[in-house]
C-alpha positions as CSV (number, residue, x, y, z in Angstrom):
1,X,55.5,-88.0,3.9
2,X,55.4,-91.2,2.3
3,X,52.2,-93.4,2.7
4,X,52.7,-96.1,4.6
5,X,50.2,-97.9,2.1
6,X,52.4,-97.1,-0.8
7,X,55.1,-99.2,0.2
8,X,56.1,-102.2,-1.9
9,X,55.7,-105.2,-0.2
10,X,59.4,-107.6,-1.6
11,X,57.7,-110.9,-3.4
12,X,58.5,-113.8,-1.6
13,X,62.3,-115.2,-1.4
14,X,61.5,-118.4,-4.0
15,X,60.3,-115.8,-6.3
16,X,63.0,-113.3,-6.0
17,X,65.6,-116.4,-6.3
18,X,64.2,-117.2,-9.3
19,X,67.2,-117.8,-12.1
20,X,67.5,-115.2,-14.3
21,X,69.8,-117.4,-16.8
22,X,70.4,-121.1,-17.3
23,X,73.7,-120.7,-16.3
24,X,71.8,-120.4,-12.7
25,X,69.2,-122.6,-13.1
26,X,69.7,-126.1,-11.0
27,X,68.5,-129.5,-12.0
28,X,66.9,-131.2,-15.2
29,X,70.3,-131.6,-16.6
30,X,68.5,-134.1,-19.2
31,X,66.6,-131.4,-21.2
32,X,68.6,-128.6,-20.2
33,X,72.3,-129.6,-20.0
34,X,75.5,-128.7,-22.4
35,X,74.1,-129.5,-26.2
36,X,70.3,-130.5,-25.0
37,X,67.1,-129.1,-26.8
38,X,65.9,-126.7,-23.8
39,X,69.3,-125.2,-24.5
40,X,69.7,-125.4,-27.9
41,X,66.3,-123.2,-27.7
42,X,67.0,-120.6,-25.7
43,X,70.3,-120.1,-27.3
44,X,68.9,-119.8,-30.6
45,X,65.8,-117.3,-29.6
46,X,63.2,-118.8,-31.3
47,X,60.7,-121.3,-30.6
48,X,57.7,-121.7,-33.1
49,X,56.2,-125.3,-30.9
50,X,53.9,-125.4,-28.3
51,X,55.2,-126.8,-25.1
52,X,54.1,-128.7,-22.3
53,X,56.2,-129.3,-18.6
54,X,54.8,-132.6,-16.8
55,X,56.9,-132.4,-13.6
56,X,55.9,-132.1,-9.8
57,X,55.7,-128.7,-7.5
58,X,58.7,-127.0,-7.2
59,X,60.9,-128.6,-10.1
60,X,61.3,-125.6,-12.4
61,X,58.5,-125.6,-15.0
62,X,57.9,-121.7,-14.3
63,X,61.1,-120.6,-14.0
64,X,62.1,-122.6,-17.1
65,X,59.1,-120.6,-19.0
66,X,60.3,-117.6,-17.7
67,X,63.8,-118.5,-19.3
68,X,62.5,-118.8,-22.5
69,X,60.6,-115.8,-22.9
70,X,63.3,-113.7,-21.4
71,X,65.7,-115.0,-24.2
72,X,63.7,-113.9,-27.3
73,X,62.3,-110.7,-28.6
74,X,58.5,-111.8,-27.5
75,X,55.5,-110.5,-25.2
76,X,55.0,-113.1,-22.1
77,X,52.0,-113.8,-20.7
78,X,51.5,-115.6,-17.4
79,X,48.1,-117.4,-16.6
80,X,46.8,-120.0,-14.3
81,X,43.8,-121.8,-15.2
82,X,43.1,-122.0,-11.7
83,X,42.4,-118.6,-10.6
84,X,41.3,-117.7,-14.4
85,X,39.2,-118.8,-16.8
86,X,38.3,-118.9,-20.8
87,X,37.0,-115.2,-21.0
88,X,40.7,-114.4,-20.2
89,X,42.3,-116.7,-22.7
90,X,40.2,-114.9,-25.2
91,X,41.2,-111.3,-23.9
92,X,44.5,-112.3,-24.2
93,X,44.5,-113.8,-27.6
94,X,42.8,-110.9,-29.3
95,X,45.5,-108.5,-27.7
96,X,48.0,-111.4,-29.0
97,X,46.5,-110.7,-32.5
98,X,46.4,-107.0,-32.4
99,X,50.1,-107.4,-31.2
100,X,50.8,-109.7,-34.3
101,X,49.6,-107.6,-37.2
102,X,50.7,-103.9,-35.7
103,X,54.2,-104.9,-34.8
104,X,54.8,-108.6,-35.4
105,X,56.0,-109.5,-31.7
106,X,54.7,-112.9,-31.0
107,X,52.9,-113.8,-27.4
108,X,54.2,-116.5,-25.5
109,X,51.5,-117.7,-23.0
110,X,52.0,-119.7,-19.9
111,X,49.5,-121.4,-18.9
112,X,50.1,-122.8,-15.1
113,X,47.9,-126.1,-14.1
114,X,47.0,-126.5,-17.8
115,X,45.2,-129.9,-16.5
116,X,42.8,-127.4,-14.4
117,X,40.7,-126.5,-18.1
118,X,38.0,-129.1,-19.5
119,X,38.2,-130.3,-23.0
120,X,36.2,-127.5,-24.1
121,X,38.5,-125.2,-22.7
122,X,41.6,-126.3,-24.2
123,X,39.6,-126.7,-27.4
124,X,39.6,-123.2,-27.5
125,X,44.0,-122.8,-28.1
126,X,43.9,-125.1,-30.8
127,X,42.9,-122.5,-33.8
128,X,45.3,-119.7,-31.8
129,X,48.0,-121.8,-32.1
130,X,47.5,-122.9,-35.4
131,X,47.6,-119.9,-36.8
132,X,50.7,-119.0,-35.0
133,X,48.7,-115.9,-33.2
134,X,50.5,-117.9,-29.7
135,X,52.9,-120.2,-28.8
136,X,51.4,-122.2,-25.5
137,X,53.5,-123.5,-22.5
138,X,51.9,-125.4,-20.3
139,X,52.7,-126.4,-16.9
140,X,50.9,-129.9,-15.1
141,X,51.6,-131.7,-12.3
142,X,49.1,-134.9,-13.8
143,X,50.5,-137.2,-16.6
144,X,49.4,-135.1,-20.0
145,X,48.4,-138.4,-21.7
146,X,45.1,-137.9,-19.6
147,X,44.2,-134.5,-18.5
148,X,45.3,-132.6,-22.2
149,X,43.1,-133.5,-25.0
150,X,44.8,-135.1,-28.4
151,X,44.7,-132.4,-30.5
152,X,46.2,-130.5,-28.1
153,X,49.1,-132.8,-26.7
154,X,49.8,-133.5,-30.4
155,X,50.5,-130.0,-30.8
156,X,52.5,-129.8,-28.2
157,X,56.4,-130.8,-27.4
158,X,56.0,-132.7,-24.4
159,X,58.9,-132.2,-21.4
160,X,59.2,-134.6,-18.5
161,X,60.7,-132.9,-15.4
162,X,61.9,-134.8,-12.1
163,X,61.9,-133.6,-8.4
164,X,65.1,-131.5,-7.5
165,X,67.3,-134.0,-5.6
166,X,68.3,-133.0,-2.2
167,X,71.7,-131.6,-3.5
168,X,69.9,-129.9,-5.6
169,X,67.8,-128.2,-2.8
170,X,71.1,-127.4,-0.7
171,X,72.4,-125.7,-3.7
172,X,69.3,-123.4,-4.1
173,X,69.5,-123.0,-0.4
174,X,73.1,-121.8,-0.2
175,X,72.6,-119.1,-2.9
176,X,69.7,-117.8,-1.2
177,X,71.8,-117.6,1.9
178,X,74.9,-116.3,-0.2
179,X,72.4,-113.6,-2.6
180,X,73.3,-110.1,-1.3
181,X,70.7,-108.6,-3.8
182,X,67.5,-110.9,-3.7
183,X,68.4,-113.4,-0.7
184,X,69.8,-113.1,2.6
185,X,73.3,-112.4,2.1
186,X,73.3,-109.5,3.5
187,X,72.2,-110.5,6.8
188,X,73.7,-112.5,9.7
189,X,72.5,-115.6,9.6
190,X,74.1,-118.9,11.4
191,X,72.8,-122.4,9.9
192,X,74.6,-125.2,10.1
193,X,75.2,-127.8,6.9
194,X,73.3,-130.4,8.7
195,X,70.0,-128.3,8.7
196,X,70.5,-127.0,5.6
197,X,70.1,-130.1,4.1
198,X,67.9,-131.1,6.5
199,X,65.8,-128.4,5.0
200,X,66.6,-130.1,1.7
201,X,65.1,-133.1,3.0
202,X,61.7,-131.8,4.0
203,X,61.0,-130.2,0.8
204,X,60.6,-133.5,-1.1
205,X,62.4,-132.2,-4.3
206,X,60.1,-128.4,-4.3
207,X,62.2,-126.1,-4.1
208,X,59.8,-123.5,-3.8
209,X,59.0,-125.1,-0.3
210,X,62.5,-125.1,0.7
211,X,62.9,-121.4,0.2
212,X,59.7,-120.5,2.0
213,X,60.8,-122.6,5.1
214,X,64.4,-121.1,5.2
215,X,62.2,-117.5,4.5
216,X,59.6,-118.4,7.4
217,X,62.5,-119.3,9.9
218,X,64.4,-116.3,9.3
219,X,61.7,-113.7,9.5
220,X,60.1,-115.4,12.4
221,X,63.7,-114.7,14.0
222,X,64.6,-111.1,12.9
223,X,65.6,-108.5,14.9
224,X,66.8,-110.8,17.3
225,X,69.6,-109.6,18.9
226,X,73.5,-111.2,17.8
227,X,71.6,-112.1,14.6
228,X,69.8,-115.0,13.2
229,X,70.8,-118.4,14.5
230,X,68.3,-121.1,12.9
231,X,68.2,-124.4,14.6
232,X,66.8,-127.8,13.8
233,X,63.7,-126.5,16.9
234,X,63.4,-123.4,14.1
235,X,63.2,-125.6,11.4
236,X,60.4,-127.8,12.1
237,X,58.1,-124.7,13.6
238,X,59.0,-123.4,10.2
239,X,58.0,-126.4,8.1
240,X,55.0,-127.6,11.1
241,X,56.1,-131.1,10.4
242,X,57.7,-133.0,13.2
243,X,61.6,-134.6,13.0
244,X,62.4,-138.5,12.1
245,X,65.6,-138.0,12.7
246,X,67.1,-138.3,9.2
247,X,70.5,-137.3,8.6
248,X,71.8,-136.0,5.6
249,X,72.5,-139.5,3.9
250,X,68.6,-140.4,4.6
251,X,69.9,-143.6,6.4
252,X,66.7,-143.2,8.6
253,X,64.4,-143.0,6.3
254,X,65.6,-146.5,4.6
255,X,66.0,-148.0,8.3
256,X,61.9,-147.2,8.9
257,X,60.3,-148.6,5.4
258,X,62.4,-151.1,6.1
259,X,61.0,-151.9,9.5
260,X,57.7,-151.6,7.8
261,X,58.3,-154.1,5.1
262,X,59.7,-156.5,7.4
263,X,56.9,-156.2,10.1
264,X,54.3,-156.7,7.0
265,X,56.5,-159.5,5.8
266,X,56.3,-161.1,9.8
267,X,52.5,-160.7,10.1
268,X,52.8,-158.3,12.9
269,X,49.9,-155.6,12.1
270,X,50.8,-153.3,15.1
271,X,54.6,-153.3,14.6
272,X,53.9,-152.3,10.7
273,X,51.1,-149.6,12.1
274,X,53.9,-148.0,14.4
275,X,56.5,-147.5,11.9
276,X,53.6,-146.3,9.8
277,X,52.7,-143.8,12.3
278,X,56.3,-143.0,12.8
279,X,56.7,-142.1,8.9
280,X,53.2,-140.0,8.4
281,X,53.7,-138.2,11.7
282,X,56.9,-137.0,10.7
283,X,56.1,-136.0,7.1
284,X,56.7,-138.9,5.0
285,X,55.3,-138.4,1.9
286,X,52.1,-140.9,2.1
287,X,52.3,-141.6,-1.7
288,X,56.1,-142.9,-0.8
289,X,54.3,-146.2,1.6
290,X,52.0,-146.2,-0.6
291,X,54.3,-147.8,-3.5
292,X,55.8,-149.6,-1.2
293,X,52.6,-151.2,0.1
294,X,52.0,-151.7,-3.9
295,X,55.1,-153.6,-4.5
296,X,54.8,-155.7,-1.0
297,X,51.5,-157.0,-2.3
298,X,53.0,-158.7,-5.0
299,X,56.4,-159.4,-3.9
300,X,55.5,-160.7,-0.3
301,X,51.9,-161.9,-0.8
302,X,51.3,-162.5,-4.2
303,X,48.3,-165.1,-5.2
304,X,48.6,-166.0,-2.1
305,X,45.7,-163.6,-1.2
306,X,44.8,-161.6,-5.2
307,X,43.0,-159.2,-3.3
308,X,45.9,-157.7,-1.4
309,X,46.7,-155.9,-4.5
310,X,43.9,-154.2,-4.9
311,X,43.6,-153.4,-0.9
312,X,47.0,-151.5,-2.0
313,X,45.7,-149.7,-5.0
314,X,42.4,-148.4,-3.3
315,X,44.6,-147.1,-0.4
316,X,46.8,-145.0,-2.9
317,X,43.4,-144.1,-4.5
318,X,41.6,-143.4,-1.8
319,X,44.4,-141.1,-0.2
320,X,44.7,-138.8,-3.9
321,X,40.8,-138.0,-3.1
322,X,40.9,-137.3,0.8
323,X,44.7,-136.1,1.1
324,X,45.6,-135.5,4.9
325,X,44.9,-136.2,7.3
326,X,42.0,-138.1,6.4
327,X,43.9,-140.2,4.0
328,X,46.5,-141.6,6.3
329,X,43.7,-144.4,7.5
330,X,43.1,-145.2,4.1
331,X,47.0,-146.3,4.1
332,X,46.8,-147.9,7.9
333,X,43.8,-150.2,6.6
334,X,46.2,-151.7,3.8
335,X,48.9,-151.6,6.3
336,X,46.8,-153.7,8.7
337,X,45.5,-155.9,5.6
338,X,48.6,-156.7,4.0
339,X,50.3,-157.6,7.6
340,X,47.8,-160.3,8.1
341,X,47.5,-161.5,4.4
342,X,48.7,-164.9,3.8
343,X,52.4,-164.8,2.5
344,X,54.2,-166.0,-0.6
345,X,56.9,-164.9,-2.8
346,X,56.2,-167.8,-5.7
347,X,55.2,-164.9,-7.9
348,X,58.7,-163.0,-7.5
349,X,60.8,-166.0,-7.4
350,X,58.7,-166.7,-10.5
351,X,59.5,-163.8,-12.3
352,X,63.3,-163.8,-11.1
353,X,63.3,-167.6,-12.8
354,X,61.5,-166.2,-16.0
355,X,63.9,-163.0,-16.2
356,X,67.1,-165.4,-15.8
357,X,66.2,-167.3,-18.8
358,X,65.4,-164.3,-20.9
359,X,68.8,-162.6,-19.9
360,X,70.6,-166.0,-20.5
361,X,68.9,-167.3,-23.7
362,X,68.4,-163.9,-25.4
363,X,65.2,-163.6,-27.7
364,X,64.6,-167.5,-28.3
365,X,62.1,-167.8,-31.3
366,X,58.2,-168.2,-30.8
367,X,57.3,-171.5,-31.9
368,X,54.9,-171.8,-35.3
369,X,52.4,-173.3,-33.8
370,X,51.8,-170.1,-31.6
371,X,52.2,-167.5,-34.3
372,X,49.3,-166.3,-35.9
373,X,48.8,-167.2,-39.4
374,X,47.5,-163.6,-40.8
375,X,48.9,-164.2,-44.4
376,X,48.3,-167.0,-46.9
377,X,52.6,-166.9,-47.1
378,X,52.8,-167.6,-42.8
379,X,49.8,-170.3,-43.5
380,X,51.9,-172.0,-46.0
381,X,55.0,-172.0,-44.1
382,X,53.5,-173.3,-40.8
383,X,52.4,-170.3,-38.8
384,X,49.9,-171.6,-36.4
385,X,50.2,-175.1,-37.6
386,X,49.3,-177.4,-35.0
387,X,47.8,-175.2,-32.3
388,X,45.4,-176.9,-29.8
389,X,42.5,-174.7,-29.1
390,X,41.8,-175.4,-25.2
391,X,38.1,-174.3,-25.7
392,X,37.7,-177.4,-27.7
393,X,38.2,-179.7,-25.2
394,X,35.6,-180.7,-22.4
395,X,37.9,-179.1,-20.0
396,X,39.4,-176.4,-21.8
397,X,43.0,-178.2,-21.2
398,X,45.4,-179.4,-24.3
399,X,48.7,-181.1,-24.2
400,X,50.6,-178.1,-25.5
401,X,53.8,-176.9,-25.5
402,X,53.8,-173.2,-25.0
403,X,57.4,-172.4,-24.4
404,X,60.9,-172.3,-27.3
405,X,61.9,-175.3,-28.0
406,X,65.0,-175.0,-25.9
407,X,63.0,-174.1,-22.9
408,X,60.6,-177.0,-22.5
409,X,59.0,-177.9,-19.0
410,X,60.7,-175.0,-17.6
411,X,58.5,-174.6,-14.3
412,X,59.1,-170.9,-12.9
413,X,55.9,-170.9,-10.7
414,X,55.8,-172.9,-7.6
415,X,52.7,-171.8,-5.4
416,X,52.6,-171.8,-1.8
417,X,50.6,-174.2,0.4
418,X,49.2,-170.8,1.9
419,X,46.3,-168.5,1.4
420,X,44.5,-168.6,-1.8
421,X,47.7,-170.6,-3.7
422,X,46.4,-173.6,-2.0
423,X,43.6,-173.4,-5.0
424,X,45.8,-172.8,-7.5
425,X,48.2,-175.9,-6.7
426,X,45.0,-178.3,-6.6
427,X,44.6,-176.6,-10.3
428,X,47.9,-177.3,-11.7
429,X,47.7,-180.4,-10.2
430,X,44.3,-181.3,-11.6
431,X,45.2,-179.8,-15.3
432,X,48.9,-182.4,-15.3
433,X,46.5,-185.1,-14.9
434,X,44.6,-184.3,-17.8
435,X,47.3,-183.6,-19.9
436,X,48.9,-186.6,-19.3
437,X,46.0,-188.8,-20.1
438,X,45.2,-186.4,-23.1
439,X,48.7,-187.4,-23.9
440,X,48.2,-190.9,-23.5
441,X,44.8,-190.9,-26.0
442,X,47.5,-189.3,-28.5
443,X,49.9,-192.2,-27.9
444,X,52.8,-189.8,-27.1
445,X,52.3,-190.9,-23.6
């Protein structure tokens, strides 16, 4: 009699639906399509650089390590620096070695959350990799410019991986669906198109949280009789987030930040905390409002109130450190703050004026007299020849021209008599005055 303990308990769906060729493998089309350097790789079966894959969860930097090491004649190691630590890497590297000098197979290791080790830590590839005893891949979901030390990043080919898009998702889905072998082919199952993407949708571009939903809503429904019939009800219990009624185009979802923008734009504090709550209660991804808060405090408010910027970043800030559902008052505070900040869009009309002029005039010339004179041949040939150092003057203020010559007394910036831009208008103001009698003393007046 077999024990019942003995049994082999199937990995996961996401894991069994991992490709097992490129040819399978969906998304990232920029590093991995027809003629690109992923490809070009794993067709030629050799890779003597280090690598790196910066993308978020779910986007394929596993399954694109496991590609690679399936496609050359090499011994692959997986490891995740958060479940292991140094004592391990050293284990593995002097098997890597004995592996290397008995029968000259290389060791690929993968090295999952790669940002998880301290300097010291990742100190400790650098010689291993320089001798060519491994070849690294690692996997982050943090920008590698700050959580891999230089020496390391230097030695590394750096990859930059997106988040599946939803048709993307719906494809994984389907061949999980369709999979006879490893996915659920075999089995009756009854989704519509609708809640397969809608599926899609409430991954947010992971495609491992896709397949563990669909997984979680069949099982929790098999060996029901007349099959498996999965309905949006199904779906959410599945995922435990709550429906916002998006449809497959994501028309909803534009229709509520919208809502939101224009109820920060309209001062109204507890319209823009209801379509708030409508978004986070549904599963909005919080870092989503939070770049939109970001961009409304500039667009909408501006100098108007400086602060509102800030107010924006903290909340983003504040929300990476508590995560949910602590975090979501972190966002209703700027929410609340930016609604009854005072309003201006001087600084985006501003910019729209500046960008105009730069699109129409192409790269107009830097005047001399702003150019620095670093050489005796730019001294002699009027760099920086009649600059006006403002620090000079009693009031720091010069009659300068600082733009090209074609573009002088452009004005781009026009505060509003609201908020904090009521100061900066009584600067401007202040600072023509002095100009123009500076120009007067100069007789240019």
């Amino acid at each position: 009699m077999e024990d019942l303990f003995s049994q082999k308990v199937p990995p996961p769906l996401a894991e069994r639906m991992r490709p097992r060729s490129l040819d399978a493998f969906v998304g990232q089309q920029e590093i991995v399509g027809e003629g690109r350097i992923l490809r070009r790789i794993l067709e030629k079966g050799t890779l003597e650089t280090s690598l790196i894959f910066w993308g978020p969860p779910g986007c394929g930097k596993t399954t694109l390590a496991h590609l690679i090491a399936n496609s050359m004649d090499v011994h692959f190691v997986f490891f995740s620096a958060v479940t292991a630590g140094i004592a391990e890497v050293r284990r593995i590297v002097a098997e890597a070695e004995k592996r290397l000098r008995l029968s000259g197979r290389r060791t690929i290791l993968f090295v999952d959350e790669i940002h998880r080790f301290n300097k010291a830590q990742q100190d400790g590839f650098l010689p291993h990799i320089e001798k060519g005893t491994i070849v690294l891949i690692g996997a982050t979901t943090e920008n590698p410019s700050f959580e891999v030390i230089g020496p390391l990043l230097s030695r590394c080919r750096v990859f930059v991986l997106q988040s599946l898009g939803e048709d993307d998702i719906v494809a994984i889905l389907n061949a999980a669906l369709g999979d006879g072998e490893r996915g659920f082919g075999e089995r009756d199952i009854r989704i519509s198109d609708d809640d397969i993407r809608y599926i899609a949708h409430l991954s947010y571009g992971d495609a491992r949280t896709a397949l563990n939903i669909l997984e979680m809503a069949v099982e929790s429904l098999d060996g029901s009789p007349g099959g498996v019939e999965i309905t949006r009800v199904v779906i959410e219990e599945a995922a435990q987030r709550k429906s916002i009624l998006y449809d497959k185009k994501g028309e909803e979802h534009f229709n509520l930040i919208s809502a939101l923008h224009k109820s920060l734009r309209g001062g109204d504090p507890d319209a823009a905390l209801y379509w708030t709550a409508r978004m986070l209660e549904a599963g909005e991804d919080p870092l989503y409002i939070a770049r939109r808060l970001v961009r409304f405090a500039s667009e909408d408010i501006g100098n108007a109130d400086p602060q509102a910027l800030q107010v924006a970043l903290n909340a983003k800030d504040a929300f990476h450190f508590t995560g949910l559902p602590e975090g979501k008052l972190a966002i209703a505070q700027a929410v609340t703050y930016l609604a009854v900040a005072p309003k201006s869009n001087a600084l985006y009309e501003a910019y729209a004026g500046a960008a105009r002029d730069v699109e129409e005039h192409g790269p107009l010339p830097v005047p001399l007299w702003l150019r620095n004179a670093t050489t005796g041949l730019m001294r002699n040939i009027g760099y920086g020849e009649g600059y006006r150092y403002p620090h000079e003057d009693p009031e720091a203020v010069v009659d300068q021209e600082y733009f090209p010559e074609k573009l002088g007394g452009r004005r781009y910036y026009r505060p509003a008599e609201r908020g904090f831009e009521r100061e900066i208008i009584k600067r401007i103001r202040y600072w023509k005055k002095l100009r123009d009698s500076r120009r007067k003393e100069d007789g240019s007046g």
